[in-house]
DRENNU-793932 format. One record per residue (C-alpha): residue in one letter; x, y, z. Coordinates in steps of 0.25 Angstrom, whole numbers, plus 5000, padded with zeros to 4 digits. Last residue first. Layout:
AXYZ...
END
This chain:
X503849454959X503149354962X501549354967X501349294979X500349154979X499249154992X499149095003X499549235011X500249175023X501049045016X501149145005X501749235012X502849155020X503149095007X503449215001X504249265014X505149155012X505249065026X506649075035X505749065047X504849195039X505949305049X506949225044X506849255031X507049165019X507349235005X506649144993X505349204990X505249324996X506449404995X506949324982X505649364976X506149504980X507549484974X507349434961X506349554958X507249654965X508249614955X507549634945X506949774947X508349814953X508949774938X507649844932X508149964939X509549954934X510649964943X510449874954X511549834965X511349714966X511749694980X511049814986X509849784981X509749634985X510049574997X510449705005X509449784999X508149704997X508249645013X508449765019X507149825009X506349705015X507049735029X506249875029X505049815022X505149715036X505249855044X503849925040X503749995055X505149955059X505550075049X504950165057X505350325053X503950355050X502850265057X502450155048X501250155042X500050065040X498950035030X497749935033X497349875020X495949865015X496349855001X495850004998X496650025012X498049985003X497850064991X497350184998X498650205007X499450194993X498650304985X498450375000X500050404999X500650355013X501450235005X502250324994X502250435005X503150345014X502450325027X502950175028X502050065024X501349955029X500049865023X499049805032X498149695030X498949665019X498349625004X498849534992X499649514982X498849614973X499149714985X500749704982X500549754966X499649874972X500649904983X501749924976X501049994963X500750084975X502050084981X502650124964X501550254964X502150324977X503450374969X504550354978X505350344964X506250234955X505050134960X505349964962X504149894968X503849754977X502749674980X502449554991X503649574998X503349455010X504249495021X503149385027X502349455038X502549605033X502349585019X503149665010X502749775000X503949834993X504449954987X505949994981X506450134975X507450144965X508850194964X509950234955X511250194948X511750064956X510250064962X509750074976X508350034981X507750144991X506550074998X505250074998X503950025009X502949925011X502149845020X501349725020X500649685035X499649565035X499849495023X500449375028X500249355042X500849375057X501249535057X501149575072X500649715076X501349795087X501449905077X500749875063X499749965059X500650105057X499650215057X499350255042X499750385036X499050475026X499750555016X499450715013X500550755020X501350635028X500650605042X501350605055X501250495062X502750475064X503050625070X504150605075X505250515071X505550375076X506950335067X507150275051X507950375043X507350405031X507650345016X506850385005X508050354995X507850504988X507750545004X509150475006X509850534997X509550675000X509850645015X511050575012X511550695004X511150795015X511850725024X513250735019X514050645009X515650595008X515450445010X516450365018X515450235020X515350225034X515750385039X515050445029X513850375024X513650345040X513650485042X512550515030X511850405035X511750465050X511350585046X510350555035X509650455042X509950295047X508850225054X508850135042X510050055047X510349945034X509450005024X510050135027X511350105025X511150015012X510250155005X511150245009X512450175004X511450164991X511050324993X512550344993X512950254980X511850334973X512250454976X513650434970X512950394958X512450514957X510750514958X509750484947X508650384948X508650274940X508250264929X506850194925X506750134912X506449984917X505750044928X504850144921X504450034911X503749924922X504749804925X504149674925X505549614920X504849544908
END
């Protein structure tokens, strides 16, 4: 009834301390507030803010199992991962003025009250649109392409964006979207203003819903994040649409129905 697969419903979370879990979580809502911040500087801040007793080689360890990097220019950009080719970023200097044009994606690190899952969305660019969204308990590459296959029955974007995240650089994900005659593009590593409007989307998740409730349960996350993302799109205004919803900005764009979640 839920529309929950098995392996969610059974799933446990993944095991760290407790103690571990209440700093990846003060990691988590620091770094989604100022995402230019590293190991260093989060480890200090961890310290002197919030009185903690950790050292940097903690925070590192916990923020690679939350996939979290610093955001700054480094060197190197187009530099190709091994085995994985990447795409020129397509949109610099280019204005995004229609429904459908740009879609983009990316995860982000969801914190439970005993655990922690991984969240995926596919937004549209024009409208802040989320058009498909999917909860994974790994950074297993399979989950983006069952993503990307449930948004491209909605329809299909002249270009679709992604970080350089090996789930996104994989030629079983490139593939998918040239097959459909899709234009692929990058961001440079380390620029978080190349895909910025996923970034507010996960902004926007958190502060208003994640860190609120508080999920313990994985179907309780799946729940809620299924009131909440019609909520998003449905019933939110945003300024940036003249106070409009983004589903009814799509729609009136695509003239077609959207599928509810």
């Amino acid at each position: 009834m839920l529309g929950l697969n098995r392996a969610s419903y059974y799933y446990q979370p993944a095991q760290e301390t407790p103690e571990n879990l209440r700093l990846m979580r003060l990691i988590d809502e620091e770094y989604t507030d100022h995402p230019f911040l590293g190991s260093r500087r989060m480890t200090t801040w961890l310290k002197e803010r919030k009185g903690e007793e950790v050292n940097r080689k903690r925070v590192q360890r916990l923020m690679r199992l939350m996939d979290l990097e610093a955001i700054y220019p480094k060197p190197k950009l187009s530099q190709a991962g091994k085995g994985h080719k990447v795409f020129p970023y397509l949109l610099r200097n280019v204005a995004v003025k229609r429904v459908d044009q740009v879609w983009s994606t990316d995860i982000t690190y969801i914190p439970m009250a005993s655990g922690f899952m991984y969240l995926a969305a596919v937004i549209d660019w024009f409208t802040r649109y989320v058009i498909a969204w999917r909860l994974s308990n790994t950074l297993d590459g399979g989950f983006c392409l069952e993503l990307l296959d449930e948004a491209l029955e909605c329809g299909r974007p002249e270009i679709f964006n992604t970080d350089q995240g090996v789930q996104f650089t994989a030629e079983a994900f490139t593939s998918r979207l040239l097959k459909t005659g899709v234009q692929v593009s990058m961001d440079g590593k380390g620029r978080c203003l190349d895909n910025v409007f996923v970034e507010r989307l996960w902004r926007t998740v958190k502060h208003e819903d994640v860190y609120i409730w508080c999920y313990e349960t994985v179907p309780e996350l799946e729940t809620g994040l299924g009131r909440f993302f019609p909520y998003y799109n449905e019933e939110r205004f945003h300024q940036a649409l003249n106070n409009r919803t983004p589903g009814s900005v799509y729609r009136s764009g695509s003239g077609r129905r959207v599928r509810a979640f």
